[in-house]
matplotlib code that plots the C-alpha trace (Angstrom):
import matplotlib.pyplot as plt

x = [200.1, 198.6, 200.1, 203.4, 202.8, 201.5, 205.0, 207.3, 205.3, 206.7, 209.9, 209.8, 208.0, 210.8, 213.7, 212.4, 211.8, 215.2, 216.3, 214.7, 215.1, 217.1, 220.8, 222.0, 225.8, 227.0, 229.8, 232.9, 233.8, 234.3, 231.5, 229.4, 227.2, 223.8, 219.8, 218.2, 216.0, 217.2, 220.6, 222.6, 220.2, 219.7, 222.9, 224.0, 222.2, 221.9, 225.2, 225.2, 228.6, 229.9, 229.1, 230.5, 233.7, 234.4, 233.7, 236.0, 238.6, 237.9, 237.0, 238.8, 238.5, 236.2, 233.5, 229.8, 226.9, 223.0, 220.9, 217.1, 216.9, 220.0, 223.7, 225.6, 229.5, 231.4, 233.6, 236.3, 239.8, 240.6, 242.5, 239.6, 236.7, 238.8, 239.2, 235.5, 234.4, 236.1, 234.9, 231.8, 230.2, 229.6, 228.3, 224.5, 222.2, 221.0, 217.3, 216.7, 212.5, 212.9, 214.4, 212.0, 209.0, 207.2, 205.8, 207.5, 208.9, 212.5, 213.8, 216.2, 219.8, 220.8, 218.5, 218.4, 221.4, 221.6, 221.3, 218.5, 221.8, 223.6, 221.6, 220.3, 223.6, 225.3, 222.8, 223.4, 227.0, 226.6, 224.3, 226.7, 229.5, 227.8, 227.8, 223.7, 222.0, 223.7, 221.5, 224.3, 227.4, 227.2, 229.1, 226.9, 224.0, 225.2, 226.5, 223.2, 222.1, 225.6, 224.9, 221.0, 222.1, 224.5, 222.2, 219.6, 222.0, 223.4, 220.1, 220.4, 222.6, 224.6, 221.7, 222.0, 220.7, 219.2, 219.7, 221.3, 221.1, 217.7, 219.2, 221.7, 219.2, 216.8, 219.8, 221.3, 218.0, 217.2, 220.5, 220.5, 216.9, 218.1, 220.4, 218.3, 215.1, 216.5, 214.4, 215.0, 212.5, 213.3, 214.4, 211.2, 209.1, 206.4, 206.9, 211.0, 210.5, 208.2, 210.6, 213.8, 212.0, 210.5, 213.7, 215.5, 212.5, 213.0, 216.5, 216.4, 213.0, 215.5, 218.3, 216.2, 215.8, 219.3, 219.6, 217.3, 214.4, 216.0, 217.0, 214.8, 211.8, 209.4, 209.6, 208.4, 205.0, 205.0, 206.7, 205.1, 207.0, 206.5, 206.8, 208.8, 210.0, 206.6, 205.8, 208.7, 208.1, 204.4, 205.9, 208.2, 205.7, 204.0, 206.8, 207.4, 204.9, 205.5, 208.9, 209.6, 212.9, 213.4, 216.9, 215.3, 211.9, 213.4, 215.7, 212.4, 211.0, 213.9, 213.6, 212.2, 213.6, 211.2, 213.5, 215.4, 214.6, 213.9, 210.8, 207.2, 205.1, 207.5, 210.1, 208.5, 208.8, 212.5, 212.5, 211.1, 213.1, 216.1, 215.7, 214.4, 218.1, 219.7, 218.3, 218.2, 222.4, 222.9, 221.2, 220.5, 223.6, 225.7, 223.6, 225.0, 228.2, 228.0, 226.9, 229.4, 232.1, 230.4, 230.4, 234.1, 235.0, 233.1, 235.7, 238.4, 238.8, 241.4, 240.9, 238.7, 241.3, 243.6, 240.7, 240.1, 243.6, 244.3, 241.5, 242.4, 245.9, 244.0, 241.1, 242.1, 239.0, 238.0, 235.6, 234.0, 235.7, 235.8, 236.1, 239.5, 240.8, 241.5, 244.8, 246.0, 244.1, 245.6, 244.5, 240.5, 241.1, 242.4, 239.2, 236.9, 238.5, 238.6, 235.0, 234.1, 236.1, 234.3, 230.8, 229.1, 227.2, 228.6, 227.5, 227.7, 225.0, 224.3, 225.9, 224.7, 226.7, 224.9, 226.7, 228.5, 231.8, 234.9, 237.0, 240.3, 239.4, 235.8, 233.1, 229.8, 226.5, 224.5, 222.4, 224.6, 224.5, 227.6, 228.4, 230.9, 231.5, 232.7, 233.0, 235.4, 237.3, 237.4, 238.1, 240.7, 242.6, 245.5, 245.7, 244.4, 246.3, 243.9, 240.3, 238.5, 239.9, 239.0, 242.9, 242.8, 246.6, 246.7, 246.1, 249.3, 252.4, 254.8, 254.8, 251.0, 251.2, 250.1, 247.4, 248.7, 246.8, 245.6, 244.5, 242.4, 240.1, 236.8, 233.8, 232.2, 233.3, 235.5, 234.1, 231.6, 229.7, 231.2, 228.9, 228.1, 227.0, 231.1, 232.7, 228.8, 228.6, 232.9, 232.2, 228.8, 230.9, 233.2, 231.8, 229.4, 231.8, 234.4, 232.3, 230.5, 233.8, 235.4, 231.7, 231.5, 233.1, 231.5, 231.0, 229.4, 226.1, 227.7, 224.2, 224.3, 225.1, 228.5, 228.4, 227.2, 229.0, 227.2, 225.7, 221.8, 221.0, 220.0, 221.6, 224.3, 225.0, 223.8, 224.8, 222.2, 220.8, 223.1, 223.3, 225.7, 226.5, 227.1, 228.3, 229.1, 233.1, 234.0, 236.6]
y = [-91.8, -89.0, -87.7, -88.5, -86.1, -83.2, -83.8, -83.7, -80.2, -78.7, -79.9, -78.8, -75.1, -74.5, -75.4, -73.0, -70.4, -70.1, -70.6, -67.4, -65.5, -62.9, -63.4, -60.8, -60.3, -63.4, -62.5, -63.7, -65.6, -69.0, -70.8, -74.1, -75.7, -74.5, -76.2, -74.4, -72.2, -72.5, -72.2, -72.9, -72.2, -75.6, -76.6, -74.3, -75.8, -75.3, -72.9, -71.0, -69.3, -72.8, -73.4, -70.9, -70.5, -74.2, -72.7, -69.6, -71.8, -73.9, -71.1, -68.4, -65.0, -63.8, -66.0, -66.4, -68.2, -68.0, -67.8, -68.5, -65.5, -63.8, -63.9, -62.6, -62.4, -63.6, -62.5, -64.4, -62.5, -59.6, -58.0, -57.9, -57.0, -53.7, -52.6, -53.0, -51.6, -48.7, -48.1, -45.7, -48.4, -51.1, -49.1, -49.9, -52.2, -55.1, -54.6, -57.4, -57.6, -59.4, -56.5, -53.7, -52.7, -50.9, -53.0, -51.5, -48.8, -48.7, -46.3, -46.6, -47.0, -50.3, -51.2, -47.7, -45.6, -43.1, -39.2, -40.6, -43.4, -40.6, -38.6, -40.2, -42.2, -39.2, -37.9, -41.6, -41.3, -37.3, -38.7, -41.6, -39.6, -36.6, -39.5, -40.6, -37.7, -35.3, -36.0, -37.7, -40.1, -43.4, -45.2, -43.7, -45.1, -49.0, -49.3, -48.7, -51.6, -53.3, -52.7, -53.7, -57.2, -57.4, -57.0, -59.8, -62.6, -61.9, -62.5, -65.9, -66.7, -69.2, -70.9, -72.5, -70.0, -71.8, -69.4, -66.6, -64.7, -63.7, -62.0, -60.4, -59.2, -57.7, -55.6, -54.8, -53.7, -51.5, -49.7, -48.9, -48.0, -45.7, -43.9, -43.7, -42.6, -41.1, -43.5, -47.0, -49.1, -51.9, -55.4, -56.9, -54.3, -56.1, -53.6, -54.0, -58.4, -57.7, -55.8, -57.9, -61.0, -60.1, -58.7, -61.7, -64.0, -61.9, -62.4, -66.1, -66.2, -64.5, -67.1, -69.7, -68.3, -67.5, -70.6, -70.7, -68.9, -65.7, -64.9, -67.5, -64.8, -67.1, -70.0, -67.8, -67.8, -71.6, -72.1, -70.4, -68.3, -65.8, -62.0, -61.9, -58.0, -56.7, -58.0, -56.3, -53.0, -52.9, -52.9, -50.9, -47.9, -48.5, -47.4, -44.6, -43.0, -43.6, -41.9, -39.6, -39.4, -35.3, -34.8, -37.1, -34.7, -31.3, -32.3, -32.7, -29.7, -27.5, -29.1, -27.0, -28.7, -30.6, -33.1, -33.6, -37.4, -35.3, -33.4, -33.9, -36.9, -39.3, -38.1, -40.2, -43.9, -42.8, -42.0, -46.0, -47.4, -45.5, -47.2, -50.3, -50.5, -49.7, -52.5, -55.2, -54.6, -53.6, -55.4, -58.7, -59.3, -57.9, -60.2, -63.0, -62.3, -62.2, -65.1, -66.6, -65.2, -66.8, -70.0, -69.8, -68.7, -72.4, -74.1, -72.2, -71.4, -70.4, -67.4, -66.1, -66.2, -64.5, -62.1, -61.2, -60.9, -58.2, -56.5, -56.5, -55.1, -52.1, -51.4, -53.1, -54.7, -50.8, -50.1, -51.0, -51.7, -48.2, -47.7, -45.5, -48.8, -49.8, -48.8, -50.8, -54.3, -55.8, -59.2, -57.8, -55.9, -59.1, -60.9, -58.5, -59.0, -62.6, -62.5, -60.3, -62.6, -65.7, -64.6, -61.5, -62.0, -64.7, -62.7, -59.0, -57.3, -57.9, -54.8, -54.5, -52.8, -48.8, -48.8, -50.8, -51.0, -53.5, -54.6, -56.6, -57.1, -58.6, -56.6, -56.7, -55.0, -52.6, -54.2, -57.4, -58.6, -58.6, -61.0, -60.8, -63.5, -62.7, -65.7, -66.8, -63.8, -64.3, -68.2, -68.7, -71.2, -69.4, -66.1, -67.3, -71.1, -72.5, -70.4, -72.5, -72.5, -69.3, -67.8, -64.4, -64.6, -64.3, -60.2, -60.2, -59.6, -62.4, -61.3, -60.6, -56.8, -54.8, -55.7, -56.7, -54.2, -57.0, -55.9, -59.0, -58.3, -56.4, -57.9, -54.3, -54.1, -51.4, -48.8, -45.8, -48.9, -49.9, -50.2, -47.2, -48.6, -50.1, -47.7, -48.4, -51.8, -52.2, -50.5, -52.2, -55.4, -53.8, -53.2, -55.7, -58.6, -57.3, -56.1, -58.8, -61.1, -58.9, -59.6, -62.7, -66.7, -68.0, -71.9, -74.4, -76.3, -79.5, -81.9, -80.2, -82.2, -80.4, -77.3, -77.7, -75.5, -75.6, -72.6, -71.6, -70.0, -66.2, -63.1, -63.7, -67.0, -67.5, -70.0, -72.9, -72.6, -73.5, -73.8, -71.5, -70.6, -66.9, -67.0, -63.8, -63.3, -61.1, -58.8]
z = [-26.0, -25.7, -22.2, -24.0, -27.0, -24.4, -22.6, -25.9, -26.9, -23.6, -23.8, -27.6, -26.5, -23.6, -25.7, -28.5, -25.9, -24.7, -27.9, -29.6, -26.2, -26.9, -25.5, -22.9, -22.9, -20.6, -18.1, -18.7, -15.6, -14.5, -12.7, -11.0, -13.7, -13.6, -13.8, -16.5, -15.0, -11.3, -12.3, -9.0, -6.8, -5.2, -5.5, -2.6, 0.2, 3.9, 4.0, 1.0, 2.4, 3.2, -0.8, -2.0, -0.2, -1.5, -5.4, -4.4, -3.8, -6.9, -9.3, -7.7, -6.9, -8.7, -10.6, -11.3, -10.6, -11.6, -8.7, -10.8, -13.0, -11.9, -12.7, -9.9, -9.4, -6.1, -4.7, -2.3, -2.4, 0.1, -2.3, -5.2, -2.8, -1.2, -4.6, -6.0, -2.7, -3.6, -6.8, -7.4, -9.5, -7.2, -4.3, -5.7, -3.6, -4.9, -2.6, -0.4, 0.0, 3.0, 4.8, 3.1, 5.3, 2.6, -0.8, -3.4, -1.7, -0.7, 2.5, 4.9, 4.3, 4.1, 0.9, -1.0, -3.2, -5.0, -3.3, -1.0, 0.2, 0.7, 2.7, 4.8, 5.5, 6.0, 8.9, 10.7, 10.5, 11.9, 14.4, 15.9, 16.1, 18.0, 21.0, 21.4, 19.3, 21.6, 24.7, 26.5, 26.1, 24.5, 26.9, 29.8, 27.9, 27.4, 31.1, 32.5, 30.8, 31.4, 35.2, 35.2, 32.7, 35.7, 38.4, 36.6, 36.5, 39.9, 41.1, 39.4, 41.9, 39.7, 38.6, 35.0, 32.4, 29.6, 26.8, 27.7, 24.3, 25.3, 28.3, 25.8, 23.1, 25.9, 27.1, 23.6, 22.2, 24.9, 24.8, 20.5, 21.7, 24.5, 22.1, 18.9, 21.1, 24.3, 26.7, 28.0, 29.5, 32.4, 31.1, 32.3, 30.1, 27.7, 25.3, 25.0, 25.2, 22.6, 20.1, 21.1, 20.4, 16.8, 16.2, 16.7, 14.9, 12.0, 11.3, 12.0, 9.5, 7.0, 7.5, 6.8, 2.8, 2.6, -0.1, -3.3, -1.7, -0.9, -5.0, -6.8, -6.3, -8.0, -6.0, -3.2, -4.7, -4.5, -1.1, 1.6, 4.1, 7.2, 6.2, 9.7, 9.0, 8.5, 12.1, 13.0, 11.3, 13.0, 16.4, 15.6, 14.3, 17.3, 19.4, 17.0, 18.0, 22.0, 21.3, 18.6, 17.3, 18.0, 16.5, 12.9, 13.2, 13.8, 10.7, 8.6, 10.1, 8.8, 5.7, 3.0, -0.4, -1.7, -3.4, -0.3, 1.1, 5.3, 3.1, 3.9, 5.0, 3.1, 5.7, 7.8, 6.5, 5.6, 9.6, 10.6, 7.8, 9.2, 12.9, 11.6, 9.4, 12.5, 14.6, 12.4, 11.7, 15.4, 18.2, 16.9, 15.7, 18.8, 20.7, 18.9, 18.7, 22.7, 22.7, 20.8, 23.2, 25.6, 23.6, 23.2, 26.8, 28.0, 25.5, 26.4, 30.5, 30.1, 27.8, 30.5, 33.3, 31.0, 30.6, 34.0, 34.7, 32.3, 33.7, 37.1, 36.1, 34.7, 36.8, 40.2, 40.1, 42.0, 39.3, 36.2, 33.1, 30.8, 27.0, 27.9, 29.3, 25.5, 25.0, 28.4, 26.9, 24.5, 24.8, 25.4, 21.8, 20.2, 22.1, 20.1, 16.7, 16.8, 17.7, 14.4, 12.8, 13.5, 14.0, 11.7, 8.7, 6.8, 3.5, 3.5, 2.1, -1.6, -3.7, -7.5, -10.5, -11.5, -14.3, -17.2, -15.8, -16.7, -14.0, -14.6, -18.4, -17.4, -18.5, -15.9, -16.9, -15.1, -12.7, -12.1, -8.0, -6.3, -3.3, -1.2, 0.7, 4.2, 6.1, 3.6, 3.3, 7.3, 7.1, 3.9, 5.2, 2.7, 5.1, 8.2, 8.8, 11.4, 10.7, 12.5, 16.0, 18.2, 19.2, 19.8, 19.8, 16.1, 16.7, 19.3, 19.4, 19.9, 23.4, 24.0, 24.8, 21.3, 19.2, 15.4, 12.7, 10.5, 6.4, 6.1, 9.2, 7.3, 9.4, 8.9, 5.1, 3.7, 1.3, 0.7, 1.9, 5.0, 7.8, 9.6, 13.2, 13.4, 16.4, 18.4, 17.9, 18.8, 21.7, 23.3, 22.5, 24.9, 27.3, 27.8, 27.4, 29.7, 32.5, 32.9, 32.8, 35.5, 37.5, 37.4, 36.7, 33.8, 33.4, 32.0, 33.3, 34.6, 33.9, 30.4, 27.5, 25.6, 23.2, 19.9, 17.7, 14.5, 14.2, 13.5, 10.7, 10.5, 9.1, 11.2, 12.9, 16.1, 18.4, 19.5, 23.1, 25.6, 29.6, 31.4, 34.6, 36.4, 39.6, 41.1, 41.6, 45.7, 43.9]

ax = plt.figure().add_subplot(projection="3d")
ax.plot(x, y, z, "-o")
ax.set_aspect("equal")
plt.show()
């Protein structure tokens, strides 16, 4: 009896807490049916973008769910997301803790807005273009670790490789490191395994909370989890201080404003957040989507012979494969795009309104989260026909010898916001990809079992270990 009366006095006490809880202004959008409390939160499961792609097609393009505490908008229609991309009041950042290396202290690029955003953004974006901090030429700097991945799996000798991201990330990393830092280190340096392996531990940590856990912040206190960025940033100071950053530091140097985001000591957390941001969207992620190419090349043989073929038609197989090649491969372009298309993150980067704004007659408050959901925007089976089968035809010509501009392919997003790392991370795609297809023939491990496609999860999905072969081609 008296265990039942306790239990009737919570349910009475909730009720009458959300009942004199004073109402905020609801958005008015369609929506899944929520817990109270957890809202949708658990109702999203092991593929959140999977979920929601199946309420965008049911709810349509715009429409809102409550993810514990919050009430966030998603958005699944090309059209819609290019023009709230656009606008000035959605470019705010929703900040995501578990890519923050500071407690309560937000730097970088990828989690902050405002002038600070814009800043430092802008110095980035300077930075890339100027081709590796003007101490020599990007594409110099990625084929010396094209050539030394090169030389490690020809010394393979077309043994199996067990997992051959690990190969990719190692070579990847040290490249974005070569051109953010101006040093590289070999691939079997302690110090660069080190880095490329918390790296890629922290982005699959954070894929594992992309359901309730990573916006029900709450339920972190009651379910444990690793803090896999803040191993991440540790090594990373550590190599700060191997290799300072000169072009960053003589910026903070000749910085005399004191409201200016390069002044002071404070300069330099922006200056680790700034690299850290860098690496976790650059290296990790380009290591996967090499991998997945590889993935796809094993199901489809015949994608690499019409690979190599191109390539020999352009280089004469007399030298290696150059980023002024582009405009003679057609087919290698379409390659890349249908790559993006399958394989980036399949939720771009959580936006949040700055302001009260309306947008097509529905009225969303400061503050609310904005989703965008990617993979669907890249798998609608209303723009794309067949979304899940890899055909980089669908970027040709009838006749296979332009590449097709396609609106609907975003995988970097569109915007104030849109990624600034795209052109660097297009071209180490490049010309990792198609060198090492013009080296060598790639198959798979004959006593292997076959290719599971289902991805792992992490901030972009990676492909589960696999067993493929190298064997050196006599060109």
């Amino acid at each position: 009896m008296f265990s039942i009366t306790i239990w009737i006095f919570i349910v009475v006490a909730v009720l009458a807490y959300f009942a004199l809880k004073p109402k905020k202004r609801s958005i008015n959008l369609p929506g899944p049916w929520g817990l109270p409390i957890v809202g949708n939160a658990f109702q999203i499961g092991k593929w959140m973008h999977i979920t929601m792609g199946k309420w965008g097609m049911k709810y349509g393009p715009l429409y809102k769910v409550k993810l514990g505490p919050l009430e966030a908008v998603v958005i699944s229609d090309h059209q819609v997301a290019k023009e709230m991309l656009a606008m000035d009041a959605f470019v705010g950042r929703a900040m995501m803790k578990e890519f923050t290396l500071y407690e309560k202290e937000v730097v970088g690029i990828v989690n902050t807005e405002g002038e600070l955003w814009e800043q430092q953004r802008r110095f980035v974006v300077r930075q890339l273009r100027d081709f590796g901090f003007g101490k020599t030429s990007m594409e110099s700097i990625i084929m010396e670790e094209v050539n030394e991945l090169g030389n490690k799996l020809a010394e393979l000798k077309g043994e199996p490789i067990s997992n051959v991201k690990t190969f990719l990330s190692l070579a990847t990393v040290n490249s974005l490191w070569s051109i953010v830092a101006g040093t590289r280190y070999s691939l079997d340096d302690p110090k660069l395994r080190d880095l490329a392996h918390r790296l890629s531990g922290a982005f699959t940590e954070v894929g594992k909370n992309t359901g309730a856990l990573f916006f029900v912040k709450w339920l972190k206190h009651i379910v444990p989890e690793s803090c896999a960025t803040i191993v991440f940033g540790e090594c990373l100071q550590i190599w700060l201080h191997l290799d300072f950053i000169d072009v960053y530091l003589k910026e903070v140097k000749s910085t005399n404003d004191p409201s200016s985001s390069f002044y002071g000591a404070a300069a330099e957390k922006q200056l680790i957040g700034v690299v850290a941001d860098l690496f976790q969207a650059g290296a990790d992620s380009t290591a996967s989507t090499l991998s997945w190419a590889i993935v796809h090349i094993l199901n489809n043989p015949e994608i690499l012979r019409k690979l190599q073929a191109e390539i020999k038609e352009v280089t004469g197989n007399s030298r290696p494969v150059s980023l002024s090649d582009r405009p003679k491969m057609p087919y290698s372009l379409a390659m890349i795009n249908e790559m993006l298309r399958l394989t980036l993150a399949p939720l771009g980067a959580p936006h949040s309104v700055i302001k009260d704004t309306e947008y097509r007659g529905v009225f969303l408050p400061k503050g609310t989260l904005l989703l965008f959901n990617l993979h669907f925007l890249h798998h609608d089976p209303r723009v794309w026909g067949d979304p899940d089968n890899f055909r980089p035809e669908r970027f040709l010509t009838p006749d296979e010898k332009s590449v097709v501009k396609n609106e609907y392919l975003n995988p970097f997003m569109v915007g104030r916001r849109q990624c600034p790392g795209e052109t660097l991370a297009r071209d180490t795609l490049f010309l990792f990809l198609f060198n090492l297809v013009q080296k060598f023939d790639i198959s798979k491990d004959p006593s292997s079992s076959e290719l599971d496609l289902e991805p792992e999860t992490g901030f972009a999905l990676q492909p589960k270990p696999y067993n493929v072969i190298f064997r050196e081609r006599k060109l």
